[in-house]
N, C-alpha and C positions, 0 to 999 in steps of 0.2 A: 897726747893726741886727742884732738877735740869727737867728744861723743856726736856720734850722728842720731839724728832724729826718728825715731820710727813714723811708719806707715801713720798709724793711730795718732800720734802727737803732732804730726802734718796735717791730717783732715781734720781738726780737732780746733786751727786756724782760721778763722775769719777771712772773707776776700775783703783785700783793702779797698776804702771809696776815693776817689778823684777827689785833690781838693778844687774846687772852685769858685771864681768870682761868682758877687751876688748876683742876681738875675737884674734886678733893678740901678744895680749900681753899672753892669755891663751895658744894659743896651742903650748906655751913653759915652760908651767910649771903645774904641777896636783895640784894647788890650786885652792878652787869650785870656781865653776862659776856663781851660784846664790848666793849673795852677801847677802840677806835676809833684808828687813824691818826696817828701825828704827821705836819707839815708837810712833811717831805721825804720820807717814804711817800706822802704824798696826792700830790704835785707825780711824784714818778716813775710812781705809777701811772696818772694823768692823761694823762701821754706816751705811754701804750703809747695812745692811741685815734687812729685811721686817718683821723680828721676826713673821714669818708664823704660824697659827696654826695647816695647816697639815704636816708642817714639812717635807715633801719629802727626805732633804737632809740628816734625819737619817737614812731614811728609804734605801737611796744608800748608807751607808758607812758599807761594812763588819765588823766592830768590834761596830760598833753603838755608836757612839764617839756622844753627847748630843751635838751637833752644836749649835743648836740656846742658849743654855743657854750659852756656853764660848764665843760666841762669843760674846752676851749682856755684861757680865761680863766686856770684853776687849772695848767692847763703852764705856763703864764707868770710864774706866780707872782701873779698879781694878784687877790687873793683876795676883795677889795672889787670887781671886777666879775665874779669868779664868783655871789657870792652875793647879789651887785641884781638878774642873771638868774633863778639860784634862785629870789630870795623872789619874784618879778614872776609864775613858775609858779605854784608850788607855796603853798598858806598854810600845812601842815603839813609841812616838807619835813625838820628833827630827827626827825619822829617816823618820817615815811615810808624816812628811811636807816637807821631800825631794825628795821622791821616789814612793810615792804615786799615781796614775793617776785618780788625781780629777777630770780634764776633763771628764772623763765615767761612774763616779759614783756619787758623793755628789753633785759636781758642774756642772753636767750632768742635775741635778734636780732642781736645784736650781730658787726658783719661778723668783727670778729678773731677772733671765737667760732669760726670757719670754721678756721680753722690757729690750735690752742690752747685756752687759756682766753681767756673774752670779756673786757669791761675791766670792773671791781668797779664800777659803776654805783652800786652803794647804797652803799659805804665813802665812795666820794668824793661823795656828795648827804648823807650825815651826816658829813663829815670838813668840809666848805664850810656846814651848814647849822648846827654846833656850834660854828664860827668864827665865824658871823655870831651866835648867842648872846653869846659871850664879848666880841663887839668892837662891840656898837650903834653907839659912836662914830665908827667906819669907816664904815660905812654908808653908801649915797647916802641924801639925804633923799626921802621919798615927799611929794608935792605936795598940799595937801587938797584934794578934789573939791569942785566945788558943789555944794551942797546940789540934790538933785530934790525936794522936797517932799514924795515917793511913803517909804509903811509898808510893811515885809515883814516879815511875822512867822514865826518859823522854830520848828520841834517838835524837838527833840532836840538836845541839843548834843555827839554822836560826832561823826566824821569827816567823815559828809556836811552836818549841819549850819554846823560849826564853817567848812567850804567855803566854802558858799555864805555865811557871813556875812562873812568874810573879802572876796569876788568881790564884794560887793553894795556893800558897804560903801565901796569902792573907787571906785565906780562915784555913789557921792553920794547913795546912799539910806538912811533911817532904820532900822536893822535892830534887829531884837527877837527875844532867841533864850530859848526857853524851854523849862527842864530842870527833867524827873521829879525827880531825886536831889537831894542836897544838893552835890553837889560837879559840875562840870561835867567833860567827855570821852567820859561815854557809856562803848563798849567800851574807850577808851583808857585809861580807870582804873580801871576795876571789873571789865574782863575780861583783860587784859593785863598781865603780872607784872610788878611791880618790875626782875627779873632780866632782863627783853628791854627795857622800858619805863619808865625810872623817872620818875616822876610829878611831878620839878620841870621835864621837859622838855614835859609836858602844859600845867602850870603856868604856862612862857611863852610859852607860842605860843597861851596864850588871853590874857593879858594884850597881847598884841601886838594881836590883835583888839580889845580894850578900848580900845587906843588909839588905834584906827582909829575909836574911837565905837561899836562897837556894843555894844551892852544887853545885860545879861545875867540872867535871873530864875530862880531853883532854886525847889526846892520846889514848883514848877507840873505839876499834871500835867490833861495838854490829856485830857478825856473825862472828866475827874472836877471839877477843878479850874475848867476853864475848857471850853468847846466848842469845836468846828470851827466852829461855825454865829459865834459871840459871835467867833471871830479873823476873822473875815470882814469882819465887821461894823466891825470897828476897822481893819483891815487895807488896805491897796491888791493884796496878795496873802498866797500863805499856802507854806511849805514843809516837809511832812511830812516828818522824817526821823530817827524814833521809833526804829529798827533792829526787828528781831528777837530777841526776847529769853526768848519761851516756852520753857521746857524741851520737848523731846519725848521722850516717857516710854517705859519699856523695855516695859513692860505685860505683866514677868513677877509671880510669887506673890515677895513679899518684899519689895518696892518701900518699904514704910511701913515698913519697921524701922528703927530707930534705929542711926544709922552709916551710912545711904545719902543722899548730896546729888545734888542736878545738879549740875553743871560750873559753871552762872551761881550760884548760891547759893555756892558751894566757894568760887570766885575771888572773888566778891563779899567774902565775909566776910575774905579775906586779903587782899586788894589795894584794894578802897574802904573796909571799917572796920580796916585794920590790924588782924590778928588774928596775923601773924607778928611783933607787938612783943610783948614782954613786958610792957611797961608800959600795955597796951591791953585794955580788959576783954570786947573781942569773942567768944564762946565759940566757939572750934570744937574739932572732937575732931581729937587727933594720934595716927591709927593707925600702931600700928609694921607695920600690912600693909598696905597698900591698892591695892585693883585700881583701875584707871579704864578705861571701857570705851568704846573710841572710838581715831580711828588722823589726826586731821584735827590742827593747829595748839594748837586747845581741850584736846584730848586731851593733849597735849604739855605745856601750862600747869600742867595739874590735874597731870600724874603729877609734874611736877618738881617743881612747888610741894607735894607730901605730902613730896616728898625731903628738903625743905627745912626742913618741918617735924617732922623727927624721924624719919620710916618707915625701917623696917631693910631693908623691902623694899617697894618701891613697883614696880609691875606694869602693862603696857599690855594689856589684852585686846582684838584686832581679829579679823575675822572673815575677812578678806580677807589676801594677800601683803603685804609692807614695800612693794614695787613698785608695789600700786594705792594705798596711802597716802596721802590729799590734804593731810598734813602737811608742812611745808617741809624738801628734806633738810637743811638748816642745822640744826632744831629737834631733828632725827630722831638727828642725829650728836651731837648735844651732851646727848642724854637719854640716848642711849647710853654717854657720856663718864662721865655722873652714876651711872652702876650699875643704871639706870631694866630692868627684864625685859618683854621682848616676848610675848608668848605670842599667835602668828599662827594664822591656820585657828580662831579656835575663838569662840563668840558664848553670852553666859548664857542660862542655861537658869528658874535659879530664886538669889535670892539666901533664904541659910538662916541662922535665927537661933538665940537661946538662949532659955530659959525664960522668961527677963527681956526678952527683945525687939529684942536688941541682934544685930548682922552676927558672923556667928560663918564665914559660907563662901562661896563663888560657885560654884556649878555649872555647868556649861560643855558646849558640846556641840562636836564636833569638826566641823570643815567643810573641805568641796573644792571650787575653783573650776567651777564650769558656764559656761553658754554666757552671755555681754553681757548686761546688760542696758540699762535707759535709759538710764545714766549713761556706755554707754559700756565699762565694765568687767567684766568677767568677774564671774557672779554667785557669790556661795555657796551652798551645797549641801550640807546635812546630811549626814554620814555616819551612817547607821543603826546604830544601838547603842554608841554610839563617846563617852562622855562622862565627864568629870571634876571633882575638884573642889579648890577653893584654898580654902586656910586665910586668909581675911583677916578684919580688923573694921572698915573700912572700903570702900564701893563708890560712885566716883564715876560718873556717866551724864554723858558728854561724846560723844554721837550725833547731839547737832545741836541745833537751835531752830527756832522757827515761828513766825511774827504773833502780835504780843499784841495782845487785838482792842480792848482797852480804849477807844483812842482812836476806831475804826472801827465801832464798837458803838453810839455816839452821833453817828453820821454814815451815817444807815440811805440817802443819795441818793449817798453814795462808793460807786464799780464796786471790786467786788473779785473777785480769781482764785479759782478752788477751794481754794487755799490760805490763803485768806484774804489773802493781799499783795494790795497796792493797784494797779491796773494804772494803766499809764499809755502816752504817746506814746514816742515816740524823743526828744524833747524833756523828758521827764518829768512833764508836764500830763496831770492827768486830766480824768473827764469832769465836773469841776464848775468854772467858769470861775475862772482865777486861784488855782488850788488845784493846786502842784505835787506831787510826792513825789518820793524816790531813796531809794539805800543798800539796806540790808535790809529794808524794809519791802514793798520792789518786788521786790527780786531773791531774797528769801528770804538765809541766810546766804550769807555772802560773803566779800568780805575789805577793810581799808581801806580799800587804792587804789582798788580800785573805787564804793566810795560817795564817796570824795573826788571821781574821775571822775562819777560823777550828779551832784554837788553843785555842781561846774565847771558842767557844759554845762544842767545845770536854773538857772542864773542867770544865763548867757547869755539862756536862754527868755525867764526874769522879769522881766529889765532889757529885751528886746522887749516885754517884752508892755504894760510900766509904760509904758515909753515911747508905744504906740497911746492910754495908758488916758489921759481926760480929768480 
């Protein structure tokens, strides 16, 4: 019987580092940047975890991914029942060991995080979840369910859709998942770069769903296409989970010039029509200046990805400190790496053009923290007469998003917030029987794991509530 490690000869272990591409060698080509773990990196770093009995670190991870059992699994080297735990979690769990922010959740808890660094939580659930790509063969077989008879028609196929179809499916029910786009993932491919994300790993973790049986239809878009009212009707239930995708707009003078995108249009155009191939005839303009304005994850995408496409100088314009930043500092250090320019305290004022119509500058106005406000954080606070201006030609608006009402627009008996998001229960049932939501549509933006988390426990709901339905 193989000796187990003490307490003392686990803390006594180094946290493993990422390997990664060079900085200089990346920001000329959109292949990732975290390089990922080989096998005797993942199995050492594995060791360092204290296999706690109160577990904290489930208790932070929205989908409740059984940490300490895979990762014991993965000390032992038994990588075929790390990853039957894994996938038994998680339905996304490649994408979530890339995109994840273990830092504020699992790894936020994490008891050895107490003396040290915590254990890489997200290396070793993408170091175990990239292995079970490579090796199906390995595998335990999953058992088919019997068939419930019972429809579930699902809105959106991002992170909380993809979820719930995944948990439903599982579970013996006919799942129907239907996407706007042409191509399915939602924010995982049309908002999410290449360089964090690359899109053959979207790729299989819907085909794995495929082979669970569930349906998959593009081109659909529920409020135009089809109604809430017409899924109902076909439906035994129904699970909104459209995200958040409205740009919210800066609402200075300059806005319509040419050479200003949002964030979702920007990333759209490079990361769901390939427009960073050459051999891809998607237009977009490659400024060798570009501001992006915003300090969140999104922000981070757009500035890197101008990096990537040619900018001499590619610029973050935030209004606030690096320290209130809701950007991941993983993203934050690694735009920094890229040559990426901060320029903090300061918020546009007017974006300014040329004769011709085109972004010729950003004007800016300088700002100092005040007193909290809702969110929490210290507000900004114009400094009186204190502004300047950059020379860019292009200005991206990465500030956020807001409900697109398109689908809620033709669903005038769906309760909606002030916000227009869809309210619902703790369950995620709203108030029209059999008609869930999650993700962003409910929480406003957000981040995966958490619509993954909606998408888990609003299918729990749906498989109760199928199961009452006659």
């Amino acid at each position: 019987m193989k000796r187990q490690m003490t307490p003392k000869e686990r803390m006594a272990i180094d946290r493993v580092k990422m390997p990664e591409q060079d900085p200089q060698r990346r920001i000329g080509n959109f292949e990732e940047v975290n390089q990922g773990l080989n096998e005797e990196q993942a199995i050492r770093e594995a060791q360092r975890c204290l296999l706690c009995k109160n577990r904290p670190c489930v208790a932070g991870c929205p989908v409740r991914v059984r940490i300490p059992e895979f990762i014991a699994a993965l000390a032992e080297g038994d990588l075929p029942e790390a990853a039957r735990i894994l996938l038994a979690d998680n339905t996304l769990p490649a994408v979530c060991g890339r995109v994840c922010p273990q830092e504020s959740q699992c790894e936020k808890v994490c008891v050895r995080g107490n003396k040290g660094a915590p254990v890489a939580i997200g290396y070793l659930e993408r170091f175990v979840a990239d292995w079970a790509l490579a090796h199906p063969e390995k595998l335990h077989k999953e058992s088919q369910p019997t068939p419930t008879g019972k429809k579930v028609a699902i809105v959106g196929s991002g992170p909380a859709g993809l979820t719930m179809a995944g948990e439903l499916a599982r579970k013996g029910h006919g799942v129907t998942l239907f996407e706007a786009l042409h191509d399915t993932g939602g924010v995982l491919r049309y908002g999410i770069p290449e360089f964090r994300l690359p899109k053959r790993i979207v790729d299989i973790e819907v085909k794995r769903l495929k082979d669970l049986g569930v349906n998959i239809e593009c081109n659909v878009v529920v409020g135009k296409t089809l109604t809430l009212d017409e899924l109902r009707e076909e439906f035994d239930a129904v699970f909104i989970g459209n995200g958040a995708g409205l740009p919210i707009m800066l609402n200075i003078d300059g806005e319509n010039l040419k050479g200003v995108y949002s964030a979702n249009e920007y990333l759209t155009r490079v990361n769901l029509m390939a427009a960073w191939r050459n051999d891809v005839p998607t237009p977009i303009i490659h400024g060798k200046h570009v501001a992006v304005i915003g300090g969140g994850n999104t922000a981070m995408d757009a500035v890197r990805t101008s990096r990537r496409l040619g900018a001499e100088q590619s610029i973050i314009v935030y209004r606030r400190t690096e320290a209130e930043m809701p950007a991941r500092i993983e993203e934050i250090h690694h735009a920094k790496e890229e040559g990426i320019e901060f320029i903090l305290l300061a918020a546009p004022v007017k974006i300014l053009g040329d004769e011709n119509g085109w972004v010729k500058g950003l004007l800016c106005q300088r700002m100092e923290l005040g007193e909290p406000d809702a969110s929490g954080r210290r507000r900004p606070v114009p400094i009186e007469g204190e502004t300047f201006t950059l020379d860019v030609d292009v200005v991206v608006n990465a500030i956020g998003t807001r409900a697109n009402p398109l689908l809620t627009a033709t669903a005038p008996d769906l309760k909606l917030n002030k916000w227009g998001n869809i309210e619902t229960d703790e369950h995620g049932a709203t108030n029209l029987p059999g008609v869930f939501a999650g993700g962003d549509i409910v929480r406003g933006g957000a981040t995966v794991i958490l619509a993954m988390g909606d998408g888990k426990s609003s299918a729990q709901a749906i498989d109760a509530y199928l199961s009452q339905k006659n």
